[in-house]
C-alpha positions in Angstrom: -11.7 15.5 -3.6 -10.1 12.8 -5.9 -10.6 10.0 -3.1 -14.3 11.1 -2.8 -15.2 10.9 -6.6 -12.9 7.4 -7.0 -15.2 6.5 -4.2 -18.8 7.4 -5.9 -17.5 5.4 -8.9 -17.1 2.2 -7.0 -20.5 2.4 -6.1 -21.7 3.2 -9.7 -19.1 -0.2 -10.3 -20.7 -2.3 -7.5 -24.7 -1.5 -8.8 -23.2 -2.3 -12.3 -22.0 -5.8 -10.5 -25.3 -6.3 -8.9 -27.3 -5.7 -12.3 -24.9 -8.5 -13.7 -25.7 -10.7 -10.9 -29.5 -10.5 -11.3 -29.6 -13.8 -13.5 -27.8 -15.5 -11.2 -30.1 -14.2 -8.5 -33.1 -15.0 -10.1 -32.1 -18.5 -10.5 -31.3 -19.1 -6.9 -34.9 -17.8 -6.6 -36.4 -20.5 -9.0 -34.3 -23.3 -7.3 -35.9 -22.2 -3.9 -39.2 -22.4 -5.0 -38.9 -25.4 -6.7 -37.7 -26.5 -3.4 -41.0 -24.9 -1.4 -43.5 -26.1 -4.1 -46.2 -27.1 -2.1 -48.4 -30.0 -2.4 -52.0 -29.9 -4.0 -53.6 -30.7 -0.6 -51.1 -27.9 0.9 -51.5 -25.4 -1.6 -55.3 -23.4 -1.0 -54.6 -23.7 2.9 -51.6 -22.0 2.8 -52.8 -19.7 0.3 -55.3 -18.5 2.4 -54.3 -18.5 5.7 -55.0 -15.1 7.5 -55.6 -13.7 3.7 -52.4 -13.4 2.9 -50.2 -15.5 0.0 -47.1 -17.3 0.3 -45.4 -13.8 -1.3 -46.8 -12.1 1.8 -46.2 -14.5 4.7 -42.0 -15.2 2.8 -41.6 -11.0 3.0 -43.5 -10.9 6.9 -41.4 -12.7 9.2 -42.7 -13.0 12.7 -40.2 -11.3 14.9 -40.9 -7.8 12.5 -37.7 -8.2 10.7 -37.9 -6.3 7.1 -37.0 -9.4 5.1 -36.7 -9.0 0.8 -38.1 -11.7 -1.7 -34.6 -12.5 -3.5 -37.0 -12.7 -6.8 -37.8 -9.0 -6.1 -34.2 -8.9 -5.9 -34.1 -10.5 -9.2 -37.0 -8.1 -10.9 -36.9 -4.7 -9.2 -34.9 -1.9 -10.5 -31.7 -0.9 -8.3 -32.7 2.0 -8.0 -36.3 1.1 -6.1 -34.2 -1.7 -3.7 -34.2 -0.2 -0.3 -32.0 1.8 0.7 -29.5 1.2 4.2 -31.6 4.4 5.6 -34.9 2.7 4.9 -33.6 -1.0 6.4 -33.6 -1.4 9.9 -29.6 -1.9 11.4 -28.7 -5.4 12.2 -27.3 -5.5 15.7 -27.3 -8.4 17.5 -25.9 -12.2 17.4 -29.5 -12.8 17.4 -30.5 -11.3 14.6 -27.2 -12.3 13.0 -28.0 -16.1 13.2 -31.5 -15.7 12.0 -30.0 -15.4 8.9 -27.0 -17.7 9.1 -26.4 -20.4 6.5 -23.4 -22.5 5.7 -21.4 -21.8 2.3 -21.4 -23.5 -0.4 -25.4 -22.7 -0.2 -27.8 -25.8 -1.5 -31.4 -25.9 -2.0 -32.1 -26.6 1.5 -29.9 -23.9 2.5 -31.0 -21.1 0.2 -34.6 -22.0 1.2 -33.8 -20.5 4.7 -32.0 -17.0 3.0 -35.0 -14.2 2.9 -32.9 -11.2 3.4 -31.8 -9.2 0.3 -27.9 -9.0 1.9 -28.3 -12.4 2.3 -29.3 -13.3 -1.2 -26.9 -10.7 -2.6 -23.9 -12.6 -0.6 -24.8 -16.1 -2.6 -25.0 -14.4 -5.6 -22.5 -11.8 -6.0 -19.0 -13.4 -7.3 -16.5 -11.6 -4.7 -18.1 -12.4 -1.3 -17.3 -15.2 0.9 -19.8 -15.9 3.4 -17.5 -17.9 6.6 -18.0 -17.9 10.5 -16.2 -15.4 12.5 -13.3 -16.4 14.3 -12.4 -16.2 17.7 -10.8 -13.3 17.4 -13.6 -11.3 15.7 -16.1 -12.4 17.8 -16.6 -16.0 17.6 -19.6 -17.8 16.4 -22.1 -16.0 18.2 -21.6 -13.7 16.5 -22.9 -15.4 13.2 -21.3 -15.2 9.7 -19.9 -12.4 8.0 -19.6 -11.7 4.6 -16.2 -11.1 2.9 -15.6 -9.0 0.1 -13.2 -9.2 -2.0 -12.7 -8.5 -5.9 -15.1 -9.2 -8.0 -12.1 -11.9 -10.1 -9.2 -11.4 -12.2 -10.9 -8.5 -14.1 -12.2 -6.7 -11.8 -12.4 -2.6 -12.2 -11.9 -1.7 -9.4 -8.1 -3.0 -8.7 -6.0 -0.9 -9.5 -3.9 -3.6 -11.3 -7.1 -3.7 -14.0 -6.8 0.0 -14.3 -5.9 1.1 -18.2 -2.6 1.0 -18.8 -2.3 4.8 -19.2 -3.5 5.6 -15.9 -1.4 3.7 -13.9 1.7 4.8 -16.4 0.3 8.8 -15.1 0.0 7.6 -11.0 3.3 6.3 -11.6 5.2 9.7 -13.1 3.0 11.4 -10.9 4.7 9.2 -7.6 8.1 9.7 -8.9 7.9 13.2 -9.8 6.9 13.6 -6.5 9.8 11.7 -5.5 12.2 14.0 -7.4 10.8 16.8 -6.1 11.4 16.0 -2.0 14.7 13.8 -3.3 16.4 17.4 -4.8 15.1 19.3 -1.8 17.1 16.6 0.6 20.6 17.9 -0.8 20.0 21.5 -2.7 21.5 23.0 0.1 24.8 21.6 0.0 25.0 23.0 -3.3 24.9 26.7 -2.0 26.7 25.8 1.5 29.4 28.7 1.1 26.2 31.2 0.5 24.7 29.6 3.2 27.8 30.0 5.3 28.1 33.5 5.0 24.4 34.7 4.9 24.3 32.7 8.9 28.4 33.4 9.7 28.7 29.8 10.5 31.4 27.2 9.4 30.9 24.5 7.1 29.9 21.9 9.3 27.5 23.9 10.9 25.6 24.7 7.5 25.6 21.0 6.6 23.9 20.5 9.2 20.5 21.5 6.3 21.3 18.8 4.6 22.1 15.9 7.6 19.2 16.9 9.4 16.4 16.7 6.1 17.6 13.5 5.8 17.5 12.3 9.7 14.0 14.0 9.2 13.4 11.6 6.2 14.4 8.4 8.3 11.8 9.9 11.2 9.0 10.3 9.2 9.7 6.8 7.6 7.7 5.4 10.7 4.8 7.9 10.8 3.9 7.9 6.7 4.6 4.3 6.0 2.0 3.0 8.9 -0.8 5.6 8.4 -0.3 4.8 4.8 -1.6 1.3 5.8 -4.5 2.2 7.9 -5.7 5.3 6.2 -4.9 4.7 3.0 -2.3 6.1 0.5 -4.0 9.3 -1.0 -4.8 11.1 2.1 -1.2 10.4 3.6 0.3 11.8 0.8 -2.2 15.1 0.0 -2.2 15.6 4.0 1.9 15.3 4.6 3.4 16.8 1.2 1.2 20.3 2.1 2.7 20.6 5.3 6.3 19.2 3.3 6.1 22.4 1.1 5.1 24.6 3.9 8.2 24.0 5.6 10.4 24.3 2.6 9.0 27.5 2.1 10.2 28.3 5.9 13.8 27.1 5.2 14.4 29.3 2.1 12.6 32.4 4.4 14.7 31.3 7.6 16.8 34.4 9.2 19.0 32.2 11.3 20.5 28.9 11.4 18.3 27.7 13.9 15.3 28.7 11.5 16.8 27.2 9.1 17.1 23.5 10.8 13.9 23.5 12.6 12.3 23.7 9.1 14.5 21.4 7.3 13.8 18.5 10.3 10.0 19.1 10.1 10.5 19.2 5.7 12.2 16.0 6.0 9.2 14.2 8.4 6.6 15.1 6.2 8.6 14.5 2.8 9.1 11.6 3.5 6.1 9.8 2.4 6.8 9.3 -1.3 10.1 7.8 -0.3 7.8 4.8 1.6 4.3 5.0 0.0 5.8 5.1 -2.9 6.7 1.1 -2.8 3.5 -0.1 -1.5 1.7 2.1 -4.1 4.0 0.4 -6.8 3.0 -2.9 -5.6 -0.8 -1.9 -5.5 -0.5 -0.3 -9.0 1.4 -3.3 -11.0 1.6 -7.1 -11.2 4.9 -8.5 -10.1 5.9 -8.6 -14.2 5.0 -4.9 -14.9 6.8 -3.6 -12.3 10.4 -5.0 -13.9 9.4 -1.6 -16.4 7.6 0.4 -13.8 9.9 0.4 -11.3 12.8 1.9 -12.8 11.0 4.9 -14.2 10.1 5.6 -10.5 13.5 4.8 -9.3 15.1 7.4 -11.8 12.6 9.8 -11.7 13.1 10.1 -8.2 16.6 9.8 -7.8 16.9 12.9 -9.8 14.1 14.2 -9.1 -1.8 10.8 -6.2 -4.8 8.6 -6.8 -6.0 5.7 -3.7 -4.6 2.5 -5.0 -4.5 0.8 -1.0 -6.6 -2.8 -1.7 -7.7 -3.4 1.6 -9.0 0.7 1.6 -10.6 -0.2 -1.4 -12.6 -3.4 -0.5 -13.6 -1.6 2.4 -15.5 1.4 0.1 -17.1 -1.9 -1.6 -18.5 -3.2 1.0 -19.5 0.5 3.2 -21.3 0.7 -0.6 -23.1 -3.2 0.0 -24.0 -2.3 3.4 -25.5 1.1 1.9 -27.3 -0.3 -0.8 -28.5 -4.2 1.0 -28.9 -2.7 4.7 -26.7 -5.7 5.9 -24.0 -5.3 8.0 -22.4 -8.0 8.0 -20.8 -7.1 5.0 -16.8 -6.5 5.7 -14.2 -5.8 4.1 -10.9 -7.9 5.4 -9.5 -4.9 7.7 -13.4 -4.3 9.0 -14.4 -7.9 10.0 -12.4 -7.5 13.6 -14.0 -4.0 14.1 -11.0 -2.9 16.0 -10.9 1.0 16.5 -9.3 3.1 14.1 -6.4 4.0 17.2 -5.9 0.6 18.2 -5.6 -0.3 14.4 -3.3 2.6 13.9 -1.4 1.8 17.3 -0.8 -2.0 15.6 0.8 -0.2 12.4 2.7 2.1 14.0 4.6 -0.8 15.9 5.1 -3.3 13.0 8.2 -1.0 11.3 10.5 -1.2 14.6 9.0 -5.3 14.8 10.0 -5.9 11.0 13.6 -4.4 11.7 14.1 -6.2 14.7 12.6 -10.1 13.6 12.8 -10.0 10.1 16.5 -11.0 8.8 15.6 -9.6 5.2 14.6 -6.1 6.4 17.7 -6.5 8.6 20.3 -6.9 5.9 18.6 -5.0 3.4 18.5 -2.2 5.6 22.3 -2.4 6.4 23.4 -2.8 2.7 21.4 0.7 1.9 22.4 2.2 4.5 26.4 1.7 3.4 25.0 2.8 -0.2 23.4 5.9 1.1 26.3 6.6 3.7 28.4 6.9 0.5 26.2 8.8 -1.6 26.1 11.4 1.3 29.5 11.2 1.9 29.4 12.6 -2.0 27.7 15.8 -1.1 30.5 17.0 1.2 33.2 15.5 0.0 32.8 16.5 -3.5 33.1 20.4 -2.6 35.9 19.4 -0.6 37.7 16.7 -3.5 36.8 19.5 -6.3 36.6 22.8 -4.9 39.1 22.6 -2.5 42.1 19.9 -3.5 41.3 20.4 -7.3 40.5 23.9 -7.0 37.1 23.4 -9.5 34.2 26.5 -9.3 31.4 26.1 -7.7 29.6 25.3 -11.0 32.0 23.1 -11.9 31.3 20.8 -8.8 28.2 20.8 -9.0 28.2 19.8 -12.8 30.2 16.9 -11.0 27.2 15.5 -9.5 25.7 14.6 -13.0 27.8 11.8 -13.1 25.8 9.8 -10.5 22.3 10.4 -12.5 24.3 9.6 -15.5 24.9 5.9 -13.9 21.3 5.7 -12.9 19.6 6.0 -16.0 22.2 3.9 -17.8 21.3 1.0 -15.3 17.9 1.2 -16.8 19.5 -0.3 -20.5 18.8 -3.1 -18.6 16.0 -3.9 -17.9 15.6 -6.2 -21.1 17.4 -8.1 -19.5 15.4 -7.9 -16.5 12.6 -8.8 -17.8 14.1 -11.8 -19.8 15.3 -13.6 -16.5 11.8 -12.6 -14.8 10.1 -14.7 -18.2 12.5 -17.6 -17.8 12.0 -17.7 -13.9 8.0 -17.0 -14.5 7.9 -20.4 -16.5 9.9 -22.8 -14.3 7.1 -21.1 -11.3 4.4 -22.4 -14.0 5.9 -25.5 -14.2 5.7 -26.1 -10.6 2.1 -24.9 -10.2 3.2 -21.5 -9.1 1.2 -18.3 -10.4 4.4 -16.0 -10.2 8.2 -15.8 -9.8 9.7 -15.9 -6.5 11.2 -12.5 -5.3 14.4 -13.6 -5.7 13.9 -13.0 -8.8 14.5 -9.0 -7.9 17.6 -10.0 -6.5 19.7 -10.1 -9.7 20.4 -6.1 -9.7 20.4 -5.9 -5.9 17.8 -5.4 -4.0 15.3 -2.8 -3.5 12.6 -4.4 -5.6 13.2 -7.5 -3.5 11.8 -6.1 0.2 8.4 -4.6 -1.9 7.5 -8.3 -3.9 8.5 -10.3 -0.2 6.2 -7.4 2.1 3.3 -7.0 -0.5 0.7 -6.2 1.8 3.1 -4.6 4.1 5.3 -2.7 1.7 5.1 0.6 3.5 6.5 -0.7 6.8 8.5 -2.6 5.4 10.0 0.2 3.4 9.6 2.1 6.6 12.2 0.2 8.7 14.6 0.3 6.1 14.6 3.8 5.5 14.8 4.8 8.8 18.0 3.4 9.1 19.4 4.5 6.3 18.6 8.1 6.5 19.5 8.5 9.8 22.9 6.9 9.1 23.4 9.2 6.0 22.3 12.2 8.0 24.6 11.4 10.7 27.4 10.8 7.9 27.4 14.1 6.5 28.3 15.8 9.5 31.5 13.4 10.0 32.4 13.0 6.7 33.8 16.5 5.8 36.1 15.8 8.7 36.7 12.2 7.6 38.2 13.5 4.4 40.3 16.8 6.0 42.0 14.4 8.5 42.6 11.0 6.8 42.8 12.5 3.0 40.6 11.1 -0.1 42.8 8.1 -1.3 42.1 6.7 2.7 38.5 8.2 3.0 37.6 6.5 -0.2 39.9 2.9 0.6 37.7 2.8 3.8 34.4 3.0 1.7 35.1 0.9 -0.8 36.1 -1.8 1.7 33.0 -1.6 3.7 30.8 -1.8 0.3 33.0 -5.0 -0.6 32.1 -6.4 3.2 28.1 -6.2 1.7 28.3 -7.7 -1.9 27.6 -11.3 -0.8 24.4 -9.7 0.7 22.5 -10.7 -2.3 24.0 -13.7 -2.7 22.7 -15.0 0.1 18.9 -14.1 0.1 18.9 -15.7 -3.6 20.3 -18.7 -1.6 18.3 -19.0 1.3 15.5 -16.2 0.8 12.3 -18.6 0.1 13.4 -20.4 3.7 13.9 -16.8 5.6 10.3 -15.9 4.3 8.5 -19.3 5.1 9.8 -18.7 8.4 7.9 -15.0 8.5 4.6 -13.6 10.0 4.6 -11.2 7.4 6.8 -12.0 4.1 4.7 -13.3 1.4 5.4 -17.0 -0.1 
């Protein structure tokens, strides 16, 4: 319901465009007949041939193509233009090329643009009017018109949204996010309740919490793709139902085997915020803003929907210019190929697995997480055994134990002053070179997470996708070794071993702030 009423206000936003393009309209319109001013000795013939005037014979074209006067563009209400149900549908090449014309328009050329889509793509600030490619069809094909924002300012990116509704979409994301985060671990909080309600042993019942999370790292590769193709508002309504459906299942399970089957499927579908949640981030804030919004997501869902996907969005604009001109040939960036929606989904679903295996950024990043997260989960059994069992704490006294790690997390938000002073220093030496933003290495100075969303913009979500997989699958996996880990080699060894391997990953950083902008001028998909 919320994507179908954002969606009927961009097309109140694109008829308030067009009402602010009229002038500009109007005046292409005055150009062209100063350019078709006919001579006095021209002038009554033409007037009168067949009894009909110039208006007549401009609006009649020969091969019964309903062609618009762009100066009734210029004077006639939007709400009398003609709708897309009464235009005829533009099929062919041919009729494509009847209209064709060569951007930047001159006089000559806008003398040959009759069609209101036509006019509309001259005038309206947004559109950029190019030949297909080979790939979407060639020449033949004629020219397409591109839409795009209307500029800087434009309404209908999210990044122009008021400041308190992209603050609400953001709490709202990581809310989300510390909902499905405290669901990934709640049960190991209740594991000797859960032992004895099933009669299992302990590693059989932490099983729960291994498997949500190898469910996480699954899902990773289903949301973060459809997030790109579909949008992010529908992958997130769509999965988080069935998410809370199957929560609902694990607390009603009678049996252990209940119990996982709903945890795995909780984990796919939960997912989503985990992944979407970057790319909607990205969508949502300019690279500046998100040095602040980034860590209230981050703690929020560590502890813890509206459509903001651009290319989703400049495709309602143009479905609304193709509604309201009759033209077709007005596409949004992800339309122009008109691929299928399969064969567009099929091409997302792949790019995770081809980012983890081609991209050395998603590949390091990916392995210095995953030894964060094999840690952290290493934390939810071996506290109970560190506490409870060598220390001989309550259960309510373990779990307080736990508050520590939030405790750290929110204090690494003091600072972000800081943060945000480097990103201003590093933001003028990019001006100074003719750069419009910091480089994302500029994320890389509290390590790291930041830095996969600014280098994958576009592709955030798989991005995000690839690197979660791995490192929920690896923390899943860990929690069912680890309780042995620390029975058989002790804590002062189990936790030596750890903190060796983390040492092994510090210089990870180190290393894309050296020779990052190289590794992504070398990528098909990293931004520059």
């Amino acid at each position: 319901m919320q994507s179908f009423l954002q969606y009927r206000r961009f097309g109140k936003l694109l008829e308030a465009q067009i009402e602010r393009n009229r002038e500009k309209t109007a005046e292409l319109r005055r150009q062209r007949r100063q350019a078709d001013a006919p001579t006095a000795d021209d002038s009554s013939e033409e007037s009168t041939l067949d009894g009909q005037s110039m208006e007549e014979k401009e609006e009649q074209q020969p091969d019964g193509d309903y062609h618009v006067s762009p100066s009734r563009i210029a004077s006639q209400p939007l709400e009398q233009m003609p709708s897309r149900q009464s235009l005829p549908e533009v099929e062919t090449a041919g009729d494509l090329e009847r209209a064709d014309f060569d951007a930047p328009p001159d006089l000559e050329a806008v003398a040959t643009q009759d069609t209101m889509g036509t006019t509309l793509g001259i005038s309206l600030t947004g559109v950029e009017v190019r030949s297909r490619t080979t790939k979407e069809g060639g020449p033949a094909m004629g020219k397409v018109f591109v839409v795009s924002y209307e500029g800087d300012k434009d309404p209908m990116n999210p990044r122009n949204w008021p400041f308190a509704k992209r603050l609400a979409c953001t709490l709202v994301i990581s809310l989300i996010g510390g909902v499905v985060g405290f669901a990934s671990s709640i049960d190991s909080a209740a594991l000797p309740q859960g032992m004895e309600a099933f009669g299992v042993s302990d590693v059989a019942e932490f099983l729960a919490t291994g498997i949500f999370l190898i469910g996480f790292g699954t899902g990773a590769l289903i949301s973060g793709p459809f997030s790109e193709t579909l949008g992010r508002n529908p992958v997130y309504i769509g999965t988080l139902a069935i998410y809370m459906l199957f929560i609902m299942g694990a607390g009603l399970a009678p049996n252990l085997g209940t119990q996982l089957v709903c945890r795995f499927f909780a984990g796919l579908f939960g997912s989503t915020p985990l992944v979407c949640a970057g790319g909607s981030l990205s969508d949502l804030w300019t690279p500046i803003e998100r040095v602040y919004a980034f860590p209230i997501f981050a703690c929020s869902a560590f502890v813890g929907p509206p459509e903001t996907y651009h290319p989703v969005l400049l495709k309602w604009k143009a479905q609304h210019l193709r509604r309201l001109t009759g033209d077709k040939r007005y596409r949004a960036a992800i339309e122009v190929r008109q691929t299928t929606f399969l064969y567009r989904l099929g091409h997302a679903l792949y790019r995770p697995f081809l980012l983890l295996f081609r991209e050395p950024i998603i590949i390091l990043v990916a392995l210095y997480l995953t030894v964060i997260y094999i840690i952290l989960s290493t934390f939810l059994t071996g506290y109970t055994f560190i506490f409870t069992d060598t220390y001989h704490f309550s259960q309510g006294l373990t779990g307080v134990c736990f508050v520590g790690i939030s405790i750290g997390v929110f204090l690494a938000g003091l600072l972000i002053p800081l943060a945000m002073k480097l990103l201003k220093r590093d933001l003028a030496r990019a001006l100074e070179r003719g750069q419009t933003r910091p480089p994302p290495e500029t994320r890389l100075y509290f390590a790291i997470y930041q830095y996969v969303i600014d280098s994958y913009e576009e592709y955030a979500a798989s991005a995000l996708a690839s690197v979660t997989l791995i490192r929920y699958v690896a923390a899943g996996a860990m929690i069912e070794v680890s309780l042995p880990f620390y029975k058989n080699l002790g804590v002062a060894w189990t936790l030596t071993i750890l903190g060796a391997l983390s040492a092994l990953l510090v210089p990870v950083p180190y290393v894309f702030f050296k020779f990052g902008p190289a590794i992504r001028k070398r990528s098909h998909y990293a931004s520059l």
